[in-house]
C-alpha positions, 0 to 999 in steps of 0.5 A: 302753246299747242294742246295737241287738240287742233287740227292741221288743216293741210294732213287733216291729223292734229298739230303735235302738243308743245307746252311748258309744263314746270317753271322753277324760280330760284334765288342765289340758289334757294328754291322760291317757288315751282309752279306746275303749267298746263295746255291751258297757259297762253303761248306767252306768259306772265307770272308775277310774284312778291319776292323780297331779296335778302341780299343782291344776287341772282334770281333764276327761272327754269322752264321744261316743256313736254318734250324734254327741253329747259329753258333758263334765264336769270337776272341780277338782283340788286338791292 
């Protein structure tokens, strides 16, 4: 993840910011949680969460960053 605050050292201008900004987690379709990420999140997150399935299915997660692109992955859930 890249602020946009550090320097290129060899053009002395500021390396361009690249930065999840939204991850999304659904489960078999119904929305969980949606949490809002900044410049300030490491370049290799973690995020744990408590979540009790009601049945076996898909758990989905959805980033954005803030150029535009998505990113998603889901696992199946067994129970």
């Amino acid at each position: 993840m890249r602020t946009g605050l550090q320097r290129d050292l060899v053009s002395q201008g500021y390396v361009p910011a690249f930065y999840i900004n939204k991850a999304s987690f659904t489960y078999n379709g119904k929305p969980i949680m949606t949490i809002d990420i900044g410049v300030g999140t490491s370049e290799d997150p973690y995020f744990k969460f408590n979540f009790i399935p009601d049945a076996p299915g898909k758990l989905e997660v959805t980033a954005t960053d803030n150029e535009g692109k998505v990113f998603m992955h889901e696992v199946d859930v067994r129970i």
